[in-house]
C-alpha positions as CSV (number, residue, x, y, z in Angstrom):
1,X,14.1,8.5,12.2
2,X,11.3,6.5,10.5
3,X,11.6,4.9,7.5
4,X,9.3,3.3,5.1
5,X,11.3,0.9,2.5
6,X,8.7,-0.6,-0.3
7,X,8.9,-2.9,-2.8
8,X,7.2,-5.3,-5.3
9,X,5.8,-3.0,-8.0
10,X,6.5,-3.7,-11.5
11,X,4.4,-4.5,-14.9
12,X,1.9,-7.0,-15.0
13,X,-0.9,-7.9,-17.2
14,X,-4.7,-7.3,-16.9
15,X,-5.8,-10.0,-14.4
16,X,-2.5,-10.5,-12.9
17,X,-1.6,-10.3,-9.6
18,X,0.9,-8.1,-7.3
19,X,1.9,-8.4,-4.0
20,X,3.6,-4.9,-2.5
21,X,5.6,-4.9,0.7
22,X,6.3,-2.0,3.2
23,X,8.7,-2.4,6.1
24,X,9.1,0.0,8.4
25,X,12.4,1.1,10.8
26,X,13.3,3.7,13.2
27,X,10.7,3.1,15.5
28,X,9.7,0.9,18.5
29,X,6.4,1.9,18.3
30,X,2.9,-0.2,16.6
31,X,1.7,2.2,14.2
32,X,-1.7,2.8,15.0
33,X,-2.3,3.0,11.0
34,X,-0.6,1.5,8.4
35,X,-2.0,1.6,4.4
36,X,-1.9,2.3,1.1
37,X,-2.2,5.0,-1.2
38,X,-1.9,5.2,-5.1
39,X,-1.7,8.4,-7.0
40,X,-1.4,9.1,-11.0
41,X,0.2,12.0,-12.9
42,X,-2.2,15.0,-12.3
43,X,-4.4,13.4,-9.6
44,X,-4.6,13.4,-5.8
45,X,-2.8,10.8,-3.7
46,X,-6.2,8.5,-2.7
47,X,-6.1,5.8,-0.2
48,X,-6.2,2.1,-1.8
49,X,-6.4,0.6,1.0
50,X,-5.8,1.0,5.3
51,X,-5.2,-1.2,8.3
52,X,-5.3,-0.6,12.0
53,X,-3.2,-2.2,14.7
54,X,-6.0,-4.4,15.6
55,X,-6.7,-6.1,12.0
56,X,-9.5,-3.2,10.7
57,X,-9.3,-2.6,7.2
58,X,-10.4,-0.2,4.8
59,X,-11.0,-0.2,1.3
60,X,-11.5,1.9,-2.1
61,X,-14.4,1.3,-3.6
62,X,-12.3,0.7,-6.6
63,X,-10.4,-1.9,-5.2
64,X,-12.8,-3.3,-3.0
65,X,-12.8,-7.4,-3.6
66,X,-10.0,-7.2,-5.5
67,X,-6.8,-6.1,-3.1
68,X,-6.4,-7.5,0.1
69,X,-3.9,-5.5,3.0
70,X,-2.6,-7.2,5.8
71,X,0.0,-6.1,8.9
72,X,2.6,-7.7,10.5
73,X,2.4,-5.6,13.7
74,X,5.7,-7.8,15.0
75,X,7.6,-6.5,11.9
76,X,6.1,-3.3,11.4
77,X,5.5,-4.1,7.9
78,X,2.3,-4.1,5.7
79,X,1.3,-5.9,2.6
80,X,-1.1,-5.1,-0.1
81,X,-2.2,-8.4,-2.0
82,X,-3.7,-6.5,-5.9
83,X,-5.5,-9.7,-7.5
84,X,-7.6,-9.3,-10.4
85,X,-5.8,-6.3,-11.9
86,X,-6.9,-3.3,-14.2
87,X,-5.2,-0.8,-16.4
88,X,-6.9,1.7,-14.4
89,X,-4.6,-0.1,-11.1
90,X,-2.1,1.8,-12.4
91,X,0.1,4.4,-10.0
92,X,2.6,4.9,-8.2
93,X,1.9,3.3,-4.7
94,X,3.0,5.3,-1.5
95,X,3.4,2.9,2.3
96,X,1.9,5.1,4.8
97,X,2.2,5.0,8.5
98,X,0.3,7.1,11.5
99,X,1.8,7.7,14.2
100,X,1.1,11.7,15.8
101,X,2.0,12.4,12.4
102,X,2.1,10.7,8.4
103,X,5.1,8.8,7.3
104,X,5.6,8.1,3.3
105,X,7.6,5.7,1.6
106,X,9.3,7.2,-1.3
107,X,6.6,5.0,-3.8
108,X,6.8,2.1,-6.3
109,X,5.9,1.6,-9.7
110,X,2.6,-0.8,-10.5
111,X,1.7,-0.7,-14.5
112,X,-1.5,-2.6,-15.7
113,X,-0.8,-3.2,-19.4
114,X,-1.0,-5.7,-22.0
């Protein structure tokens, strides 16, 4: 059974700097896909950010130049590096993994706030 286990949310200020963590077990598979997605109280779940097996990424506009993803394909885990924070950064963050079908981690907490 796959698992997605996050972590590294938390409070930060505008202009600070995040690093979220996603590790995933129960398979011995490469996910062809692995990303992030970030979703606020009445809104859709929208993708932050997304990276292939091979090292393609995919951005938000909104994020573009700001967050950085990266996969350890040997560990099955991806990272999300948020530099440059907003207010408007904050969501709940959900790991996402492809494989025939979508995995979800159960989310973590990021609030922009001074």
């Amino acid at each position: 059974q796959v698992q997605l286990a996050e972590s590294g949310g938390g409070l930060v200020q505008p202009g600070g700097s995040l690093r979220l963590s996603c590790a995933a077990s129960g398979s011995i598979f490469v996910f062809p896909t692995m990303g992030w997605y970030r979703q606020t109280p009445g809104k859709q779940r929208e993708m932050a950010a997304v990276v292939t097996s091979g090292g393609s990424t995919k951005y938000a506009d909104s994020v573009n130049r700001r967050f950085t993803i990266a996969r350890d394909n040997g560990k099955n885990t991806v990272y999300l590096q948020m530099d440059s924070l907003k207010p408007e950064d904050t969501a709940v963050y959900y790991c996402n993994a492809m494989e025939g079908r979508a995995y979800w981690g159960q989310g973590t907490q990021v609030t922009v706030s001074s």
